[in-house]
Backbone as CSV, one residue per row, in Angstrom:
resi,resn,N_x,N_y,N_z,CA_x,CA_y,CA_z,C_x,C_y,C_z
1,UNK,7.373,5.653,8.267,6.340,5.182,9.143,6.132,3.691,8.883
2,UNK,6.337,3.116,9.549,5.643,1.590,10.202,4.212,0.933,10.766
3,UNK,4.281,-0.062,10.119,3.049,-0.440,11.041,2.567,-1.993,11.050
4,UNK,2.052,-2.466,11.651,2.076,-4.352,11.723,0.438,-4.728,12.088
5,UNK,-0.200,-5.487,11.172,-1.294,-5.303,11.427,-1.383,-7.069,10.871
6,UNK,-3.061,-7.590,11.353,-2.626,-9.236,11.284,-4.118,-9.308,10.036
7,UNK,-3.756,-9.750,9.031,-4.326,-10.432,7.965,-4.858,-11.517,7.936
8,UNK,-6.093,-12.701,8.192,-6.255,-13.659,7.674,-5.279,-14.708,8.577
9,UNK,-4.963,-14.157,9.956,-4.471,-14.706,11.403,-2.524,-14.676,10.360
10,UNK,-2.370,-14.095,9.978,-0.969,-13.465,9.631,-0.965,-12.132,10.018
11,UNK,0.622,-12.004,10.514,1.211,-10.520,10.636,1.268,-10.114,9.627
12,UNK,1.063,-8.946,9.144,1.497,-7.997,7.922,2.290,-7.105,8.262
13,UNK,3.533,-6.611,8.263,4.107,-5.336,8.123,4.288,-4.809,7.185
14,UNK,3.791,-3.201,6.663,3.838,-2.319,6.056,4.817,-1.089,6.281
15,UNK,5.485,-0.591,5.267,6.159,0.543,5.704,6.053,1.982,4.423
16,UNK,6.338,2.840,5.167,5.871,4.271,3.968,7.055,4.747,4.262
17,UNK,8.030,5.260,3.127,9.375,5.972,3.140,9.578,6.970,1.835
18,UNK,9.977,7.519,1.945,10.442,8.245,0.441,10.707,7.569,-0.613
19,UNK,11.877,6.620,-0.090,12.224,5.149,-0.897,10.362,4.468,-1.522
20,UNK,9.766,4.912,-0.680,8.740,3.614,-1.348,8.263,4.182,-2.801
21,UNK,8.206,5.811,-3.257,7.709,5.979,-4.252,8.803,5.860,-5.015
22,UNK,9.507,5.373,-4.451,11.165,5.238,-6.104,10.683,3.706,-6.767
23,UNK,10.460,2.993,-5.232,10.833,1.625,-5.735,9.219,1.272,-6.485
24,UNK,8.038,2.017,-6.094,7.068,1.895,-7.095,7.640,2.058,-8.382
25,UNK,7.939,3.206,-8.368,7.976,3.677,-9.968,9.373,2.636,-10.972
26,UNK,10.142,1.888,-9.959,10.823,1.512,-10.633,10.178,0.245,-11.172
27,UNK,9.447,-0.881,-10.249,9.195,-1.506,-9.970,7.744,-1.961,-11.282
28,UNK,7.068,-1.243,-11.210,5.580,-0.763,-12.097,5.770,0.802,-12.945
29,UNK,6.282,1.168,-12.842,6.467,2.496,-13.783,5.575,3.228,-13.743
30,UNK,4.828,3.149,-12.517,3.484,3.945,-12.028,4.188,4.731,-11.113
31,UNK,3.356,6.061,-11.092,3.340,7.140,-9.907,2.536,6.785,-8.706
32,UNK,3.024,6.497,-7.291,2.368,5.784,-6.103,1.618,7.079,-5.732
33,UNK,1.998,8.498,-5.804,1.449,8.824,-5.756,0.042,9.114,-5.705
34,UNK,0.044,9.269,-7.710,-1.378,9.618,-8.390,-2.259,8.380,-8.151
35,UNK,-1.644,7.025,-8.374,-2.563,5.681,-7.575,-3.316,5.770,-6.240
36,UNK,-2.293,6.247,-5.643,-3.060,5.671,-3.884,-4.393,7.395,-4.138
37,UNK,-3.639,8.190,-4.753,-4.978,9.045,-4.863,-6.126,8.765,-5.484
38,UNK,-5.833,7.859,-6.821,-7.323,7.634,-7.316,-7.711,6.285,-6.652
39,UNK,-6.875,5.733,-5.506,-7.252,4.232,-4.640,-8.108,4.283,-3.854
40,UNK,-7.920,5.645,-3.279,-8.647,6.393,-1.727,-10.094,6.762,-2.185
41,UNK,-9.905,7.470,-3.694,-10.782,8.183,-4.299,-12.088,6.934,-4.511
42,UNK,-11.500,6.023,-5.196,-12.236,4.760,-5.730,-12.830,3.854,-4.296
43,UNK,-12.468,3.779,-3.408,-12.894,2.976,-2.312,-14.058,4.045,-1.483
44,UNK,-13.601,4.847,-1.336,-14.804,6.516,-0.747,-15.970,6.339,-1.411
45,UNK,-15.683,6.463,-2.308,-17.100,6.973,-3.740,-17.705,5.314,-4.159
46,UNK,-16.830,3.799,-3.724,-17.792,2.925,-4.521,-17.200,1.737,-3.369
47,UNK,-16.672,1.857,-2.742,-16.559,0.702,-1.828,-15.716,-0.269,-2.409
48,UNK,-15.617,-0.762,-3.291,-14.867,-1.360,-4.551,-14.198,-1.189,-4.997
49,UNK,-13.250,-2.068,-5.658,-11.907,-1.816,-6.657,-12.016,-2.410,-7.412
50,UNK,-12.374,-1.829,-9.238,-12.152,-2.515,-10.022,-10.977,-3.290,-10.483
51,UNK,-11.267,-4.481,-11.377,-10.009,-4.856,-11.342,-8.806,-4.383,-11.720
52,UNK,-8.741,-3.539,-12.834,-7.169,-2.238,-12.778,-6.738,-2.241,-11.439
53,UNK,-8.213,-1.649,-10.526,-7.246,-0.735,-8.925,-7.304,-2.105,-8.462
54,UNK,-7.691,-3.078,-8.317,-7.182,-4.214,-7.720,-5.695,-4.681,-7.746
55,UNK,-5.040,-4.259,-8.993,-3.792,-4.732,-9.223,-3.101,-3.670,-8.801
56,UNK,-3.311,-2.443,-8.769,-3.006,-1.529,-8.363,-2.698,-1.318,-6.805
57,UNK,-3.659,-1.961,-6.034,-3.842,-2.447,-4.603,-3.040,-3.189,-4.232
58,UNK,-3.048,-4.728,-5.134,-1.921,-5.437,-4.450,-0.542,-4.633,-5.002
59,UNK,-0.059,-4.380,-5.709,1.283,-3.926,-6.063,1.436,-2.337,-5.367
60,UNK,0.770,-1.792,-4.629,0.796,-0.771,-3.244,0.992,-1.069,-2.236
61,UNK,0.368,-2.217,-2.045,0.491,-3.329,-0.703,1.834,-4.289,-0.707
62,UNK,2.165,-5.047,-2.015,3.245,-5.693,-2.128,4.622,-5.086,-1.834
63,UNK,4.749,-3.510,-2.353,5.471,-2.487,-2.257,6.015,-2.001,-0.729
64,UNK,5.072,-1.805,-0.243,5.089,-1.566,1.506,5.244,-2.629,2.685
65,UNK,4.225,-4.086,1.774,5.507,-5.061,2.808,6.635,-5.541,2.518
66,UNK,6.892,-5.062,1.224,8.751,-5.374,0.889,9.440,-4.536,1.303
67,UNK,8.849,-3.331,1.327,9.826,-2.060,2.428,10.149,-2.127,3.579
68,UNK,9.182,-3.064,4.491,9.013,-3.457,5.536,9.568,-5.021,5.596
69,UNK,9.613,-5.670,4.977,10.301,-7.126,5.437,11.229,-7.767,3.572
70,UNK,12.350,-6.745,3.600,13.233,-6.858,2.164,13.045,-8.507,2.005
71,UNK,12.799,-9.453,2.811,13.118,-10.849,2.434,11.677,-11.577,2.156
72,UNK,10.195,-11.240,1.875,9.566,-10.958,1.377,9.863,-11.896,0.115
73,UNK,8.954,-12.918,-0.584,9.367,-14.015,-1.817,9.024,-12.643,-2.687
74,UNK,8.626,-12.961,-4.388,7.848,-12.601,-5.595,6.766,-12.143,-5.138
75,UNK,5.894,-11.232,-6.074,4.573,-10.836,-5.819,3.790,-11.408,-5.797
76,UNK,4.127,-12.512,-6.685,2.899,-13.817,-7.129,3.082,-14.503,-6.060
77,UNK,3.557,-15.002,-5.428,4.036,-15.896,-4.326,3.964,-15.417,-3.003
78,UNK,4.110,-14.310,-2.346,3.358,-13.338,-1.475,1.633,-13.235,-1.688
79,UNK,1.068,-13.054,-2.668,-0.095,-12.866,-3.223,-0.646,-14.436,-2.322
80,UNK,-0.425,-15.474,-2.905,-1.092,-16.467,-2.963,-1.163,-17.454,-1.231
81,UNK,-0.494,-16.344,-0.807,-0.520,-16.636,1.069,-1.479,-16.160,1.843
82,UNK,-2.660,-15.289,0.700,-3.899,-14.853,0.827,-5.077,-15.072,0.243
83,UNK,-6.407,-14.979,0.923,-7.412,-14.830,-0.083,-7.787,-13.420,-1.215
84,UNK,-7.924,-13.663,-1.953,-8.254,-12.328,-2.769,-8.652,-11.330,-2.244
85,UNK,-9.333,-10.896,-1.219,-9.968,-9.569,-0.256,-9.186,-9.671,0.386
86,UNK,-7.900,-10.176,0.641,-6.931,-9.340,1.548,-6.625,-8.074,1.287
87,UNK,-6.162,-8.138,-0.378,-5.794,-6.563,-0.624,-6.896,-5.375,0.028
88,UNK,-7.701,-5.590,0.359,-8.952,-4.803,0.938,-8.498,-4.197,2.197
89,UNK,-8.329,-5.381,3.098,-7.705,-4.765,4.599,-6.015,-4.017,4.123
90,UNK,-4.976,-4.471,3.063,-4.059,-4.378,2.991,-3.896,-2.883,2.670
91,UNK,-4.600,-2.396,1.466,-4.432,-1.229,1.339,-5.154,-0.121,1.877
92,UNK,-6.241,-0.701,2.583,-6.933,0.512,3.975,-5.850,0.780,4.904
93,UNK,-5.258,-0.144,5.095,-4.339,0.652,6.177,-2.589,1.124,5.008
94,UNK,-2.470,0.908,4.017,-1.512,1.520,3.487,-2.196,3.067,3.360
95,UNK,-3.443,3.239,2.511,-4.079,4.517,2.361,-3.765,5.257,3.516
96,UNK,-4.044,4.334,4.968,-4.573,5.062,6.241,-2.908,5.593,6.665
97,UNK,-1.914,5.010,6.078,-0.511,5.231,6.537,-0.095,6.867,5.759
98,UNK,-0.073,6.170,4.643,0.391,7.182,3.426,-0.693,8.722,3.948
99,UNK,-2.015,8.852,4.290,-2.459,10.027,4.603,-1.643,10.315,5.976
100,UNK,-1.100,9.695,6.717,-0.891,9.866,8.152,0.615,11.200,7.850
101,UNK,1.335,10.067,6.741,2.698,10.520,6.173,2.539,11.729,6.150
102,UNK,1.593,12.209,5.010,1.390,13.503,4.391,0.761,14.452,5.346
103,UNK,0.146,14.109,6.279,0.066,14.694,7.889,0.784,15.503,8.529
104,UNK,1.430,14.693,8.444,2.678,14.879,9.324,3.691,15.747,8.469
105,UNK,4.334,15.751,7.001,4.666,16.525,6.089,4.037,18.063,6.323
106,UNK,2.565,18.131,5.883,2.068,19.580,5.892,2.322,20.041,7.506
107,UNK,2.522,19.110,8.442,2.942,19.576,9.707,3.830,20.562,9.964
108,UNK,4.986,19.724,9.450,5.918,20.054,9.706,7.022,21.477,8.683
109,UNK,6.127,21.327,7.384,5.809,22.300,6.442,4.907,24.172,7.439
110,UNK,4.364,23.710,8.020,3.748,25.264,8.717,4.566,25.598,10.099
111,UNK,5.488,24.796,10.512,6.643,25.103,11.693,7.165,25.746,11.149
C-alpha cells in the first residue's frame, strides 16, 4: 500500500510492504510491528510521543518513505528537511496505513 500526502508544503510518499518489517528490523533491530503498536497505543491514550517514541516515529516514518522513494538521502538529512512535529503528521498516516494493511489481511484471511 501507497500513499502521498504533503508535509510542511512537501510531498511525502509513504509505503507499507512486507519488505518494510525486514528492512526495520534490519535497519534498527526493532520489531515494526510491536512499535507502531505501542505508537498507536501512545498517541490514543496521551496525544504525545515521548522522546523514545519520537525516535521511534521518525525511524517508522523514515522507513516508509525509503520504501517509497529508494533514493531518499540519510535519516539525519531527510530529518532536517523538516520541523520537528512533522513526525506527528508523518506517522498518523503511517499508523493510518499499516491499520488499513492489516484490514485488508484479516479480510482476506475470512474469504
Amino acid at each position: 500500500m501507497e500513499k502521498v500526502f504533503e508535509v510542511e508544503q512537501k510531498k511525502v510518499g509513504v509505503k507499507c510492504s512486507a519488505g518494510t518489517v525486514r528492512t526495520y528490523r534490519n535497519l534498527y533491530g526493532r520489531d515494526l510491528i510491536t512499535d507502531m503498536a505501542a505508537l498507536e497505543k501512545e498517541l490514543v491514550e496521551t496525544k504525545v510521543l515521548t522522546a523514545p517514541s519520537e525516535e521511534i516515529a521518525e525511524n517508522v516514518s523514515y522507513v516508509m518513505a525509503k520504501e517509497y522513494d529508494s533514493s531518499l538521502p540519510a535519516i539525519d538529512e531527510w530529518l532536517s528537511g523538516f520541523s520537528p512535529y512533522f513526525v506527528y503528521t508523518v506517522v498518523a498516516q503511517c499508523i493510518y496505513m499499516w491499520r488499513e494493511n492489516l484490514r485488508s489481511i484479516n479480510s482476506s484471511k475470512k474469504n
